[in-house]
Each structure stands twice: as structure tokens, then as C-alpha cells.
PyMOL commands that place a pseudoatom at each C-alpha (Angstrom):
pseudoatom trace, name=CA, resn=UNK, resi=1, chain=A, elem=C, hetatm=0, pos=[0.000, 0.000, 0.000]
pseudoatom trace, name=CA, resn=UNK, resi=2, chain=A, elem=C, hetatm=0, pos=[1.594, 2.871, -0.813]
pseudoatom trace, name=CA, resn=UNK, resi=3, chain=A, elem=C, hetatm=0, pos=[1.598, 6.001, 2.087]
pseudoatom trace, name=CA, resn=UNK, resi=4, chain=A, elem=C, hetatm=0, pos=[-0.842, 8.210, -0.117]
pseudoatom trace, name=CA, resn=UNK, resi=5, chain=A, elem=C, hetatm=0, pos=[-3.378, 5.777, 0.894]
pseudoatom trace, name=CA, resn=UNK, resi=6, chain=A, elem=C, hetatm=0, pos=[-3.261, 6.190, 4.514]
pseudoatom trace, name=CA, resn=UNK, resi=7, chain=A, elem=C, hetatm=0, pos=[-3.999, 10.233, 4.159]
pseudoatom trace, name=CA, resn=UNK, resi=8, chain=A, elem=C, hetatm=0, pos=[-2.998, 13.032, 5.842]
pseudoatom trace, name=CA, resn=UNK, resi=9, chain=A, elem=C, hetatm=0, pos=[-4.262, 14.853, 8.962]
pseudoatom trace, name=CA, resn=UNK, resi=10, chain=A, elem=C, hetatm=0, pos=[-4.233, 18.446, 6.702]
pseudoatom trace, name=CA, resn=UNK, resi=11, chain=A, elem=C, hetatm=0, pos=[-6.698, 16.416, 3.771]
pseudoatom trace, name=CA, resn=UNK, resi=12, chain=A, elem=C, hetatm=0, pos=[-8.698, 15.469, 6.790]
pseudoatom trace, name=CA, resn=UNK, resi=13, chain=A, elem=C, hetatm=0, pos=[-9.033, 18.720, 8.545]
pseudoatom trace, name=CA, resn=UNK, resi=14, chain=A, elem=C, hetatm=0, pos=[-9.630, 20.822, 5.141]
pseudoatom trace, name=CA, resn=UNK, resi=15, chain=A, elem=C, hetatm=0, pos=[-12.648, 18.132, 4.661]
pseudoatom trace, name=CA, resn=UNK, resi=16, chain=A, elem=C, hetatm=0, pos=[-13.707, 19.120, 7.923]
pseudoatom trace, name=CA, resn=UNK, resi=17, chain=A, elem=C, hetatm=0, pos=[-13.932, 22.572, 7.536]
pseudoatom trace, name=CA, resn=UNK, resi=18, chain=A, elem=C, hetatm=0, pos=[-15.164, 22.737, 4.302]
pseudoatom trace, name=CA, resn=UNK, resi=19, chain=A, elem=C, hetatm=0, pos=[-18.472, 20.398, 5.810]
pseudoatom trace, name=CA, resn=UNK, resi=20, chain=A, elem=C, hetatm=0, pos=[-18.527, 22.949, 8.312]
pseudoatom trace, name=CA, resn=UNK, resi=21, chain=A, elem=C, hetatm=0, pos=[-18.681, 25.983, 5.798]
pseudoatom trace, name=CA, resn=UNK, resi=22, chain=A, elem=C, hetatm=0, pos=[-21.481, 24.501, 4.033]
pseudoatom trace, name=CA, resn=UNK, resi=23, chain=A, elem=C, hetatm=0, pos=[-22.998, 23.141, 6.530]
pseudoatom trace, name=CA, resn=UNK, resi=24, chain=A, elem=C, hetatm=0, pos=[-23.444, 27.260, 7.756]
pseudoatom trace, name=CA, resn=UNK, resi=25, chain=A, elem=C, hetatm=0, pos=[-24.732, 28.050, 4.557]
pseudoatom trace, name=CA, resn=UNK, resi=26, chain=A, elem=C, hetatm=0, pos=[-28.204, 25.918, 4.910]
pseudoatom trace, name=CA, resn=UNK, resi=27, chain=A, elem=C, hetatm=0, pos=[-31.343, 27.233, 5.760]
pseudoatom trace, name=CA, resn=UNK, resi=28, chain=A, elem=C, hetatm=0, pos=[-33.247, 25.826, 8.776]
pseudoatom trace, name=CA, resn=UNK, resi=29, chain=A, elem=C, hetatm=0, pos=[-35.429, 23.913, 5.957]
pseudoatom trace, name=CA, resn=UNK, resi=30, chain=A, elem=C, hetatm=0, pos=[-32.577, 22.725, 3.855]
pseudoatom trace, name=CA, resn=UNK, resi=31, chain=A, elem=C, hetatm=0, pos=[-31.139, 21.337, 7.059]
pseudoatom trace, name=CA, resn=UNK, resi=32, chain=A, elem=C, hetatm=0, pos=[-34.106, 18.835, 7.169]
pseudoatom trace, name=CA, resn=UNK, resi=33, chain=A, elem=C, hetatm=0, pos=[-34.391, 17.857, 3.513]
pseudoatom trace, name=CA, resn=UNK, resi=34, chain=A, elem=C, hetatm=0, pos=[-33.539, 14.138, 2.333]
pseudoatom trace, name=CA, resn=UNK, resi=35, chain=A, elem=C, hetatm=0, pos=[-29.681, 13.738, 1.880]
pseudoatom trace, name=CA, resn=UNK, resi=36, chain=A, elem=C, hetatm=0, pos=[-27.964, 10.701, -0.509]
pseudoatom trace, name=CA, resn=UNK, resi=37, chain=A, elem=C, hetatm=0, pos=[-27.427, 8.898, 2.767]
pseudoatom trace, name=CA, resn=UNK, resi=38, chain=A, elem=C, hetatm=0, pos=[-30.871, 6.652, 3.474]
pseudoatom trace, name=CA, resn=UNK, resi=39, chain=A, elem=C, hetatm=0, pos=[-32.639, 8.293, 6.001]
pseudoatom trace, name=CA, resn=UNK, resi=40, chain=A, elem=C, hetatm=0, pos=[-30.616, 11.031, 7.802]
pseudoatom trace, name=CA, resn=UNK, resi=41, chain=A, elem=C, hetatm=0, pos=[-30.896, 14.904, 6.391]
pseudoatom trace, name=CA, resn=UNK, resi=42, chain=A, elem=C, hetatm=0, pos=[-28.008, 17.014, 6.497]
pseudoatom trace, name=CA, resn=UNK, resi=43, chain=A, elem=C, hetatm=0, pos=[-28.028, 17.795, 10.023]
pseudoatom trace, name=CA, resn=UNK, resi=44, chain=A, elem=C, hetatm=0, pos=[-27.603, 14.338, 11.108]
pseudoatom trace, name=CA, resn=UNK, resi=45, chain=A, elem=C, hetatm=0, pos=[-24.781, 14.156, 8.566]
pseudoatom trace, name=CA, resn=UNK, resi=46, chain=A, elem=C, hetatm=0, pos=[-23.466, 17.055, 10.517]
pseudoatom trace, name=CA, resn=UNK, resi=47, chain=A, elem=C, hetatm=0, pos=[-24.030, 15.413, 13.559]
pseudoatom trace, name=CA, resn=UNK, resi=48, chain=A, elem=C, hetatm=0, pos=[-22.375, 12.142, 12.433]
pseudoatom trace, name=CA, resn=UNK, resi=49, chain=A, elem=C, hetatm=0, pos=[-19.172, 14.058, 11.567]
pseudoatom trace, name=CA, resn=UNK, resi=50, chain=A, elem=C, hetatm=0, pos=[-18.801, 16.068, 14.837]
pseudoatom trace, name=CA, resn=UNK, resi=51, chain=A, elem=C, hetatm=0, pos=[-19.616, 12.249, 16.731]
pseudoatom trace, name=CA, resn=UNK, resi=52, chain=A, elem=C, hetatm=0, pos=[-15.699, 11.756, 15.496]
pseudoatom trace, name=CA, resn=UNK, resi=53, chain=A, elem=C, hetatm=0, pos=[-14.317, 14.528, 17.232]
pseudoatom trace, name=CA, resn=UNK, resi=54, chain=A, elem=C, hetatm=0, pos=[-16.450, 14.992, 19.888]
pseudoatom trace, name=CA, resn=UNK, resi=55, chain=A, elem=C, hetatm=0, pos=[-15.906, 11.388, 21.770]
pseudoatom trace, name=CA, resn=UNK, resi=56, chain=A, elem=C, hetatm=0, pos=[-13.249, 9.519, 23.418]
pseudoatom trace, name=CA, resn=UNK, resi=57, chain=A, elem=C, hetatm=0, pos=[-12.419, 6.402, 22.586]
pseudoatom trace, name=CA, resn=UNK, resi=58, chain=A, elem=C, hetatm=0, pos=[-14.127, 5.055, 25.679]
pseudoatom trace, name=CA, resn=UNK, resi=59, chain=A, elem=C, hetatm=0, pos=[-17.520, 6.739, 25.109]
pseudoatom trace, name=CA, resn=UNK, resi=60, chain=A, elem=C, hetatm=0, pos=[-17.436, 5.370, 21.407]
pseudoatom trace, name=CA, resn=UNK, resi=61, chain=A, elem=C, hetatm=0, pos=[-16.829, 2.061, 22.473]
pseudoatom trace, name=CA, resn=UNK, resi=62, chain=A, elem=C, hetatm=0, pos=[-19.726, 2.433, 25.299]
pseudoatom trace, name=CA, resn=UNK, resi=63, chain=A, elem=C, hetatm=0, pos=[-22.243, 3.744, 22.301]
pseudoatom trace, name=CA, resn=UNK, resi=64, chain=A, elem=C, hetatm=0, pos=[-21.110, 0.431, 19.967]
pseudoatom trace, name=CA, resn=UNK, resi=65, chain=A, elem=C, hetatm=0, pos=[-21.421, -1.584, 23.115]
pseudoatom trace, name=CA, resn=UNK, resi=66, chain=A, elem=C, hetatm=0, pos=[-24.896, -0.253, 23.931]
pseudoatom trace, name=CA, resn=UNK, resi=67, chain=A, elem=C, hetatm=0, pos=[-25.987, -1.109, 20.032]
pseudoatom trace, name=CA, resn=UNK, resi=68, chain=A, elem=C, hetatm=0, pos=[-24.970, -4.660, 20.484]
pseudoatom trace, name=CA, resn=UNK, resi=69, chain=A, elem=C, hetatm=0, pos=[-21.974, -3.911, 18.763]
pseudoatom trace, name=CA, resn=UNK, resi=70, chain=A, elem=C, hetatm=0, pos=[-23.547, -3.270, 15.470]
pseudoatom trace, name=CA, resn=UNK, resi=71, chain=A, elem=C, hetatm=0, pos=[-22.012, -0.492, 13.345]
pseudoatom trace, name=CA, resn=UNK, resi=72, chain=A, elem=C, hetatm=0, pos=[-24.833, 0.732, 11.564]
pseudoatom trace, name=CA, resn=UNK, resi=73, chain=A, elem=C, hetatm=0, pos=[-26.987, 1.178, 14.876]
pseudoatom trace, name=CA, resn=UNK, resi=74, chain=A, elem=C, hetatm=0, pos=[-24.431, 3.041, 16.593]
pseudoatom trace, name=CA, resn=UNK, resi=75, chain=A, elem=C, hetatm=0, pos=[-24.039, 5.249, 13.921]
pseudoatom trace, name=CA, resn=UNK, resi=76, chain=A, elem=C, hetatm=0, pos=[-27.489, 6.131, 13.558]
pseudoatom trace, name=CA, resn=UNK, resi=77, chain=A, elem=C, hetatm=0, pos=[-27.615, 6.814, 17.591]
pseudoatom trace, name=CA, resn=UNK, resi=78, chain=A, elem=C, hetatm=0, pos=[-24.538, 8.499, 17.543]
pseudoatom trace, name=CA, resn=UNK, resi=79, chain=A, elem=C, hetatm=0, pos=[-26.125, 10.894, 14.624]
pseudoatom trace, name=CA, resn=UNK, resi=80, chain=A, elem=C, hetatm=0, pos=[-28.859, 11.260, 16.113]
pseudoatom trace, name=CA, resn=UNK, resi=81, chain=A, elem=C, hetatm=0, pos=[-27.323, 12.788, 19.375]
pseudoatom trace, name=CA, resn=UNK, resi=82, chain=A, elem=C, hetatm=0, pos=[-24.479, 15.062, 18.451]
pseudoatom trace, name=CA, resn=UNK, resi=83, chain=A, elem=C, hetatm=0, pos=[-26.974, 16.674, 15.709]
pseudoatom trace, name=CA, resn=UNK, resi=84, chain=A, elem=C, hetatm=0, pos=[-28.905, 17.781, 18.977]
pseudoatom trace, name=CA, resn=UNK, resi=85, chain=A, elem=C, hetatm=0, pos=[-27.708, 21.226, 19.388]
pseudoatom trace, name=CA, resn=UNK, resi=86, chain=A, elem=C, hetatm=0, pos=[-27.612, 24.229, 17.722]
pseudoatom trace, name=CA, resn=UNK, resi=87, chain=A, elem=C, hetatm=0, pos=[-25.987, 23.306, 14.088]
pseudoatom trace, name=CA, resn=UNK, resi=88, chain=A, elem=C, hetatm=0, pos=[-23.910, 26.537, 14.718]
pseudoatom trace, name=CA, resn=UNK, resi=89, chain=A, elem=C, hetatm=0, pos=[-22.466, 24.129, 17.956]
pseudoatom trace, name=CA, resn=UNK, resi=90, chain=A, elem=C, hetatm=0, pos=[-21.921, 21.195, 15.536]
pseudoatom trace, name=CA, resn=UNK, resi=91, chain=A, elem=C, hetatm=0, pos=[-20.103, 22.929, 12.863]
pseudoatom trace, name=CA, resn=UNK, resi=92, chain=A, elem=C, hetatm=0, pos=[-17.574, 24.847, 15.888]
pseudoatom trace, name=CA, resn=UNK, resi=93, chain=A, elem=C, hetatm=0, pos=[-17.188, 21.789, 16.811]
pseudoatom trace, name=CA, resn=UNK, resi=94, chain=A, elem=C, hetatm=0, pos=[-15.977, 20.216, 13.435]
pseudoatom trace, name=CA, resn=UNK, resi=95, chain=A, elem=C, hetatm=0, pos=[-13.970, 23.704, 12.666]
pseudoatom trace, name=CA, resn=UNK, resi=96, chain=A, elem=C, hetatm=0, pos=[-12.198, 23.711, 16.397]
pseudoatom trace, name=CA, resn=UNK, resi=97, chain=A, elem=C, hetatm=0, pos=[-11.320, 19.991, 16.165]
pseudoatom trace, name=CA, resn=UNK, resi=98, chain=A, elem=C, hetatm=0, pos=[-10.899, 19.438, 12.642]
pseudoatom trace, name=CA, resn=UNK, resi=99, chain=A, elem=C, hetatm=0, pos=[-7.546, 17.838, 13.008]
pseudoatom trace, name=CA, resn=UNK, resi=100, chain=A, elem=C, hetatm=0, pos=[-8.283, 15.787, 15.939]
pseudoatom trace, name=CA, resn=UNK, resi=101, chain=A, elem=C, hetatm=0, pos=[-7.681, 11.954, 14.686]
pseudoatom trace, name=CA, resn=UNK, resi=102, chain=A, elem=C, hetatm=0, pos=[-10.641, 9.905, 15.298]
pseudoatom trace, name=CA, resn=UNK, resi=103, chain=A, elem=C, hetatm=0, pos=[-11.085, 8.006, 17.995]
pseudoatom trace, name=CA, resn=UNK, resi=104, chain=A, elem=C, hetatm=0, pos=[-10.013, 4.717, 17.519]
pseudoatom trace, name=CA, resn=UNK, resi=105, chain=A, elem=C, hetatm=0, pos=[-6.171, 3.886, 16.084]
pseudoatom trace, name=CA, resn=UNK, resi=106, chain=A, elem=C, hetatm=0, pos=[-7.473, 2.009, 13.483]
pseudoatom trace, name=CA, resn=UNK, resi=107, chain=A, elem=C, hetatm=0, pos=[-8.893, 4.852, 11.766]
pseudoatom trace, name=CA, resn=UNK, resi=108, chain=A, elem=C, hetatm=0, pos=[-6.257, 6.178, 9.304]
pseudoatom trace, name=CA, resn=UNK, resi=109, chain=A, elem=C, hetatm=0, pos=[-6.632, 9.884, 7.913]
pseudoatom trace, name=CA, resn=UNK, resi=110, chain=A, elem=C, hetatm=0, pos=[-7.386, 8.864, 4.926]
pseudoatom trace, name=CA, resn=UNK, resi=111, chain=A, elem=C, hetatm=0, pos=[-10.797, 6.910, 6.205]
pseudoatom trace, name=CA, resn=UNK, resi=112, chain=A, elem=C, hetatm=0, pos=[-12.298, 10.333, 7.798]
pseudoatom trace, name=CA, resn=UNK, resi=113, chain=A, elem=C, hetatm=0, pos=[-11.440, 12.563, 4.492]
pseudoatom trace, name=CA, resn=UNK, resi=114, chain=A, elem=C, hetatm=0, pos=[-13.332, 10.049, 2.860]
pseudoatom trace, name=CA, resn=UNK, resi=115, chain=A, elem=C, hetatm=0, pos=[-16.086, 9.974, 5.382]
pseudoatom trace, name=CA, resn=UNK, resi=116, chain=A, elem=C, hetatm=0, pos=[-16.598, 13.604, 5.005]
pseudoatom trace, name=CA, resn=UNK, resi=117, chain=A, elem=C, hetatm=0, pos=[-16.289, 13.533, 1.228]
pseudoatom trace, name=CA, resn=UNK, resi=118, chain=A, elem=C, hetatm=0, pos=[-18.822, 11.326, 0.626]
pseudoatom trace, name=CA, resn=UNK, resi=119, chain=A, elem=C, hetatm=0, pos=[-20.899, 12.940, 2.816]
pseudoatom trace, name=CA, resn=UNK, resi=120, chain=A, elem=C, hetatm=0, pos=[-20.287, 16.180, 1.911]
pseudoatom trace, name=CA, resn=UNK, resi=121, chain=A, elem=C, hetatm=0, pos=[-21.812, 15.003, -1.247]
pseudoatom trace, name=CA, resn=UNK, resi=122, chain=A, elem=C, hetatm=0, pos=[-24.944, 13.152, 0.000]
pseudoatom trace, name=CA, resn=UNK, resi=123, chain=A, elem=C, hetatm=0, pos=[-25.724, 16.654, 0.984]
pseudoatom trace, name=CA, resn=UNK, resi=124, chain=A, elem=C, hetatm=0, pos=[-24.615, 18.829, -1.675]
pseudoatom trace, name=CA, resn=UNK, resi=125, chain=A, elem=C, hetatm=0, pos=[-26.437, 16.902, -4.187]
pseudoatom trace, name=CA, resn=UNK, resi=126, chain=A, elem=C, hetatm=0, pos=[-29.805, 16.511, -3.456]
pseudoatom trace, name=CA, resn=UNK, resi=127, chain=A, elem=C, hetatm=0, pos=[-29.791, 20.322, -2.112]
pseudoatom trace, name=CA, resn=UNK, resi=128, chain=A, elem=C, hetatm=0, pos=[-28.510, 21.513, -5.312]
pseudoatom trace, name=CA, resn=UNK, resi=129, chain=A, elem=C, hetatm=0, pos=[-25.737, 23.199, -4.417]
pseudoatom trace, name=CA, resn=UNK, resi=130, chain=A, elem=C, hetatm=0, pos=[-22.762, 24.547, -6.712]
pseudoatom trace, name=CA, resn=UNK, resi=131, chain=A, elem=C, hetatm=0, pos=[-19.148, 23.622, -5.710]
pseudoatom trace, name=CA, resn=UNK, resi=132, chain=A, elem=C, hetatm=0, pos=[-16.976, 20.771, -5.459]
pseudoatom trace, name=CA, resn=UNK, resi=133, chain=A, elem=C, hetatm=0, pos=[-14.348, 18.761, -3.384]
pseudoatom trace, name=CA, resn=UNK, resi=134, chain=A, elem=C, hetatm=0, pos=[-10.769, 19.937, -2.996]
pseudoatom trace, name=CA, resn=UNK, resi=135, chain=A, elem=C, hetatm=0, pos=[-8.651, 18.404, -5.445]
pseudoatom trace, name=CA, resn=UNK, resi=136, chain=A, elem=C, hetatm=0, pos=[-6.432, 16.664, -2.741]
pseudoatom trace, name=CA, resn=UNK, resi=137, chain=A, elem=C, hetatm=0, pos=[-9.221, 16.200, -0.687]
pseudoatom trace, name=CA, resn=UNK, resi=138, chain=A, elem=C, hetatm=0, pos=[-10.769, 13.871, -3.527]
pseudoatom trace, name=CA, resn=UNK, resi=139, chain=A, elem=C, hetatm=0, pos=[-7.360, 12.270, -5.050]
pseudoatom trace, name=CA, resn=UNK, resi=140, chain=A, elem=C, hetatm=0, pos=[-6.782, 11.401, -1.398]
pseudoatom trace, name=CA, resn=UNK, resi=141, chain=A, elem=C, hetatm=0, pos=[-10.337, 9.495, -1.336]
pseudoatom trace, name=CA, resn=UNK, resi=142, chain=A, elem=C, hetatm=0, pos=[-10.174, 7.759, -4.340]
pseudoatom trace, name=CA, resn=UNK, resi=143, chain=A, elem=C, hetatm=0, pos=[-6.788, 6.505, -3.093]
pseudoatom trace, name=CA, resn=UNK, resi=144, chain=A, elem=C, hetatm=0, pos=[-7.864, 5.056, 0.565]
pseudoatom trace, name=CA, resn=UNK, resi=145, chain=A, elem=C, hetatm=0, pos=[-11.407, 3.934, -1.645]
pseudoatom trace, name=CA, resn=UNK, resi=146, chain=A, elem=C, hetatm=0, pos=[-9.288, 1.671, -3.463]
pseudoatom trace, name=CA, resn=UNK, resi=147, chain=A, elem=C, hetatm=0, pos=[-5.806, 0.828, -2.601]
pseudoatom trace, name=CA, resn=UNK, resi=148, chain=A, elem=C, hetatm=0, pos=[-6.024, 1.283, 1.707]
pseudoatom trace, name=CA, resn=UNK, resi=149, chain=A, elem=C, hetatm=0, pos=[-6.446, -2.727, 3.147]
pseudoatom trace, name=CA, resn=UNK, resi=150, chain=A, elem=C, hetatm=0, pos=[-8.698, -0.115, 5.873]
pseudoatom trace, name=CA, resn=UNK, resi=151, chain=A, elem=C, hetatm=0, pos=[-10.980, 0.756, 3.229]
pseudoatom trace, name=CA, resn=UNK, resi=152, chain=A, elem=C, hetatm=0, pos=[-12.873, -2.847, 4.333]
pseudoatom trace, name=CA, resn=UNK, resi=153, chain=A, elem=C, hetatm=0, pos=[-14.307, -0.479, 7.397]
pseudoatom trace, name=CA, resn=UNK, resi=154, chain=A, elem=C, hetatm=0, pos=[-16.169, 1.397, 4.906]
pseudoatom trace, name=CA, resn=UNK, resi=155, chain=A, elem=C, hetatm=0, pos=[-16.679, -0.778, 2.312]
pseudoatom trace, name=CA, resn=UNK, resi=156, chain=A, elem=C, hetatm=0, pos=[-16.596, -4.248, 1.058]
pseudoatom trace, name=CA, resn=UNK, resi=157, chain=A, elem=C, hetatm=0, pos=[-12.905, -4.391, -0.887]
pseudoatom trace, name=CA, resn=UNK, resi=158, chain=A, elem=C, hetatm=0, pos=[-14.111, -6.563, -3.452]
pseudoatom trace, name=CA, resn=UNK, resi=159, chain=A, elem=C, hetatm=0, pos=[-15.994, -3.501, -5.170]
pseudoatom trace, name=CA, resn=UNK, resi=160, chain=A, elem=C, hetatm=0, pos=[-12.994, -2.540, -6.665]
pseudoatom trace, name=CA, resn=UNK, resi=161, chain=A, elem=C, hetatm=0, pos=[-11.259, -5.531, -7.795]
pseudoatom trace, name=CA, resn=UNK, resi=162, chain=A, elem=C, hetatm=0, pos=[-10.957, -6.403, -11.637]
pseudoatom trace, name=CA, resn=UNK, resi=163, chain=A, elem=C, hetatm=0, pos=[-11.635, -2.312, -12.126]
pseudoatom trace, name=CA, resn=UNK, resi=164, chain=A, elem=C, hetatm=0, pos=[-9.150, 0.186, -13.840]
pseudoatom trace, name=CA, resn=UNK, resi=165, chain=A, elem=C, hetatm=0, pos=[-10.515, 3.771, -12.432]
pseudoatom trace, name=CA, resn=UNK, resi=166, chain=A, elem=C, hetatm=0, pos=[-9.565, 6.833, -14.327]
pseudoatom trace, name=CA, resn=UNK, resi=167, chain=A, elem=C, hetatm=0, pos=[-10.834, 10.415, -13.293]
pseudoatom trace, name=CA, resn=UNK, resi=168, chain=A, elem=C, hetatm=0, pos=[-11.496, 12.684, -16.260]
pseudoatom trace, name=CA, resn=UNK, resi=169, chain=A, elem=C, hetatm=0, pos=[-10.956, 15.152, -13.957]
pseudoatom trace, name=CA, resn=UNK, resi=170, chain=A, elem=C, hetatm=0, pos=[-8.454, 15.340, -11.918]
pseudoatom trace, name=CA, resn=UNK, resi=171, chain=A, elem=C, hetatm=0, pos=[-4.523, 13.541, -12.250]
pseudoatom trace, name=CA, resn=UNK, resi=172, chain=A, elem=C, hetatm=0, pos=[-6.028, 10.438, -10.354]
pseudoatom trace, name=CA, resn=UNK, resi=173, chain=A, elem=C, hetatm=0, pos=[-6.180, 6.249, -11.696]
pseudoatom trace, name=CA, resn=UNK, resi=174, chain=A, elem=C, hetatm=0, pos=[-5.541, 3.172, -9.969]
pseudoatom trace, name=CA, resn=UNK, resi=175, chain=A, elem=C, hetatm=0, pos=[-6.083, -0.221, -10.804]
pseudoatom trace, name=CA, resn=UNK, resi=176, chain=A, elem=C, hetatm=0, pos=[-6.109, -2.971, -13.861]
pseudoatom trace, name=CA, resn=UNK, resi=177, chain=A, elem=C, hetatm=0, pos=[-9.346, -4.682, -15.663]
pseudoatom trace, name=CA, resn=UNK, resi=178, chain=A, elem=C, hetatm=0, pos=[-12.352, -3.429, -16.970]
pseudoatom trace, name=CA, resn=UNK, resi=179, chain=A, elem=C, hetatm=0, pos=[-12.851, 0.332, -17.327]
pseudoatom trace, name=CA, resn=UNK, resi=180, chain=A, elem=C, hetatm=0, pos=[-14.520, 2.998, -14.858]
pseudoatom trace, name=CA, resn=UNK, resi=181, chain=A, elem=C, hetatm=0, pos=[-14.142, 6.472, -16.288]
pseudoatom trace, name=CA, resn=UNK, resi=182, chain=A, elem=C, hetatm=0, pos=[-15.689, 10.415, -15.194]
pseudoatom trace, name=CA, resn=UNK, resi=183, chain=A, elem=C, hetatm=0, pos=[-15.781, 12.600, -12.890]
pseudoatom trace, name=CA, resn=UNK, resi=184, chain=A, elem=C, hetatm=0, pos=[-13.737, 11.914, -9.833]
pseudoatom trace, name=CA, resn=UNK, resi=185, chain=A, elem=C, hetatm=0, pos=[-16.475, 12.825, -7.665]
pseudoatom trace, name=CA, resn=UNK, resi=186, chain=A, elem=C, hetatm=0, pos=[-18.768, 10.449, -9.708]
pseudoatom trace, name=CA, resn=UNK, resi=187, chain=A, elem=C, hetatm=0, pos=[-16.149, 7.335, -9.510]
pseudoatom trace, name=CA, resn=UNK, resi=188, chain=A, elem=C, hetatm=0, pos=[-15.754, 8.157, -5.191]
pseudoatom trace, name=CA, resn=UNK, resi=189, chain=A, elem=C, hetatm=0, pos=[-19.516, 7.716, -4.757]
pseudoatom trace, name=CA, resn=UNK, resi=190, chain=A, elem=C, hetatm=0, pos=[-20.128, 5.239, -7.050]
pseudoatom trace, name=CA, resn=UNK, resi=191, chain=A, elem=C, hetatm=0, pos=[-17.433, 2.897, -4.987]
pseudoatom trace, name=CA, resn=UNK, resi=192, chain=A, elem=C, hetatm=0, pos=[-19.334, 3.975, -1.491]
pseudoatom trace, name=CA, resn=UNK, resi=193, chain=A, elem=C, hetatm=0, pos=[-22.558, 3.145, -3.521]
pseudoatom trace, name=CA, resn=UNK, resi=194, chain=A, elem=C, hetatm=0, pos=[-24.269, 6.035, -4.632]
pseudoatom trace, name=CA, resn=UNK, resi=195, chain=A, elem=C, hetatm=0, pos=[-26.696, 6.063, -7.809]
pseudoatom trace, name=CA, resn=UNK, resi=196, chain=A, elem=C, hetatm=0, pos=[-23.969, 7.880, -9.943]
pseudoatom trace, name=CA, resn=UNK, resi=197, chain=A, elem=C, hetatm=0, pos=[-23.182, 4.965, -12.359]
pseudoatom trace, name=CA, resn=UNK, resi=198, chain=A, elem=C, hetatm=0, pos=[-25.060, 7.286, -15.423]
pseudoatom trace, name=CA, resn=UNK, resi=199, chain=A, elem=C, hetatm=0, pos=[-21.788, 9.734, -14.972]
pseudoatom trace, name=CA, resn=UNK, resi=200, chain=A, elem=C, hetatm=0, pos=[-19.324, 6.972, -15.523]
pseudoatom trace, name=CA, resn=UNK, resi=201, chain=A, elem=C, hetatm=0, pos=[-18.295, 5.116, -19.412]
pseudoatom trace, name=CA, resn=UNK, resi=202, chain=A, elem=C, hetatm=0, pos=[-16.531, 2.146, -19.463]
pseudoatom trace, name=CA, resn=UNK, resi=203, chain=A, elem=C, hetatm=0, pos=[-16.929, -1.837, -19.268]
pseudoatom trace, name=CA, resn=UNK, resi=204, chain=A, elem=C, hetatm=0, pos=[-16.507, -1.922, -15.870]
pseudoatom trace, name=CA, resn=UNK, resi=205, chain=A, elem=C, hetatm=0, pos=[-19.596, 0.285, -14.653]
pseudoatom trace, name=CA, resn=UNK, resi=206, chain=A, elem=C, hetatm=0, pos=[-21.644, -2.345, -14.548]
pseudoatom trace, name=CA, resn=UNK, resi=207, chain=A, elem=C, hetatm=0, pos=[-20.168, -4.335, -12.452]
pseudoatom trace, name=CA, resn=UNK, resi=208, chain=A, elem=C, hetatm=0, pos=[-19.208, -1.506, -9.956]
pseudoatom trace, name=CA, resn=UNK, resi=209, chain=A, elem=C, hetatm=0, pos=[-22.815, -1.082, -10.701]
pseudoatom trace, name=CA, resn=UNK, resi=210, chain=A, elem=C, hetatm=0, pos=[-23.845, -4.810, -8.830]
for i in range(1, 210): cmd.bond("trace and resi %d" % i, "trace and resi %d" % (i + 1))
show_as sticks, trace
zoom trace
């Protein structure tokens, strides 16, 4: 694996902020609209975000333990709770900590700019709204998305396999077998299983597609 894929804490923390900054730009109605991410609106993507920097590792392992240990649950909870206060606490929250590694070890850089990529587009989307990832913010994600062994935590690893990706826009590609070409944006969500397979051209889009 080579280092790229591991990230950086300054990728991470310019994800962060960038959430944050948009985040600040909703309305109070926007903040409750559907986002790409089944069932949560952008303020419990907010709220998901902050969970990483506002808890110890102790309290995150309490929260797992109290959802029988079952990711998806805890996330959910953990959502649900930090997106509590004021969204003007949430996003202070993300800005003042935005370098602060997440909790457990295990978690590389890389696997929270992705996080907050993705996400950042599950709300940006739906909503609309003009602007786009951070060139290294994205060539980073791409990179843990397909070439970190830690990627398994957010995906199943086998997505990628057999795939050549090549971004059409941005100096990004990685892999060998059947082709998955556009937007580097498009390709990143399309791995983490968002409906953007109509962006991409290539042999391979179909099976990313599966």
C-alpha cells in the first residue's frame, strides 16, 4: 500500500472545515431535507461528523457496546445525538477539532477525508448546491477507496477488484481490468454506492454497478 493511501491529517481537517462551511450556509429547511445517505438529512450528517471529534475512545466504544456492537446502529444513535444542538455548535465543533484523529487507532486519515467527502456530497447533491471537493481532498479518497487494506471499514474491498478507475478530472487512476471512467467525484460515490453509475463510461460500470 503505498503512504498516499493512509492520508494526511491536513486532507482530513480541510474536509472538515469545508463540511462545516457549508454546513453554515443551509437554511433551517434545507437542514431537514432528504440527503444521498438513506434516512438522515443534512443535520444528522453534521451530527455524524462532529460524533468523530467529539468522543473519546471510551464513550465510542460504550455507544457500539450499547448497540450490540452493530455499526450501523451506533451510527445512527450516535447521529442522532451530536446533531442535537444548535448546528452553529456542531459545525464549531468540526472547525475547532478538525484535526483531531478519530477516535479509535485504526482509523487512518485517509478513512475520515473520505467519510466527510462522501458525505459532503450526499448533501450537496440533493440540495442543489454549486461547488466541489478539494482536489487533494478527492485524489486522497479515491486513493484510501481503493488501494487502503482499511478501506474494508467502509466498504466491502471486493468492489474494486478487476476495475481500472480513471478520473477525467483530476490527475487520479488506480487499478487494472475493466474500465470505470468520469468525474472523480462520480467514480468516489459510485465505490461507497451512490446512484452515480449514469456519470461513468466504461466496461466496468456495470459491475461496480452490482
Amino acid at each position: 500500500m503505498s503512504d498516499s493511501a493512509n492520508g494526511t491529517v491536513e486532507n482530513a481537517a480541510a474536509a472538515r472545515r469545508a463540511f462545516a462551511d457549508m454546513i453554515d450556509g443551509l437554511t433551517d429547511e434545507q437542514l431537514e431535507q432528504p440527503t444521498l445517505c438513506d434516512q438522515w438529512t443534512p443535520r444528522h450528517v453534521a451530527g455524524h461528523l462532529a460524533s468523530f471529534v467529539e468522543m473519546s475512545l471510551p464513550t465510542m466504544m460504550l455507544s457500539m457496546a450499547k448497540a450490540g456492537f452493530n455499526i450501523d446502529k451506533a451510527w445512527k444513535a450516535n447521529a442522532s445525538k451530536y446533531s442535537a444542538p444548535p448546528i452553529g455548535e456542531v459545525t464549531a465543533a468540526l472547525r475547532t477539532h478538525a484535526a483531531k484523529p478519530a477516535p479509535m487507532k485504526a482509523f487512518p486519515p485517509g478513512l475520515t477525508t473520505t467519510d466527510v467527502a462522501v458525505h459532503t456530497q450526499d448533501v450537496r447533491r440533493p440540495l442543489g448546491l454549486e461547488g466541489s471537493l478539494d482536489p487533494d481532498v478527492l485524489r486522497e479518497a479515491l486513493e484510501f477507496s481503493t488501494a487502503s487494506p482499511k478501506r474494508k471499514i467502509l466498504l466491502d474491498p471486493k468492489r474494486t477488484e478487476g476495475l481500472r478507475f480513471e478520473a477525467t478530472d483530476l490527475d487520479w487512476s488506480h487499478g487494472e481490468g475493466d474500465l470505470v471512467s468520469g468525474p472523480g467525484e462520480a467514480i468516489l460515490l459510485a465505490i461507497h454506492r451512490r446512484d452515480t453509475f449514469d456519470e461513468l463510461a466504461g466496461e466496468g460500470v456495470d459491475r461496480l454497478r452490482t
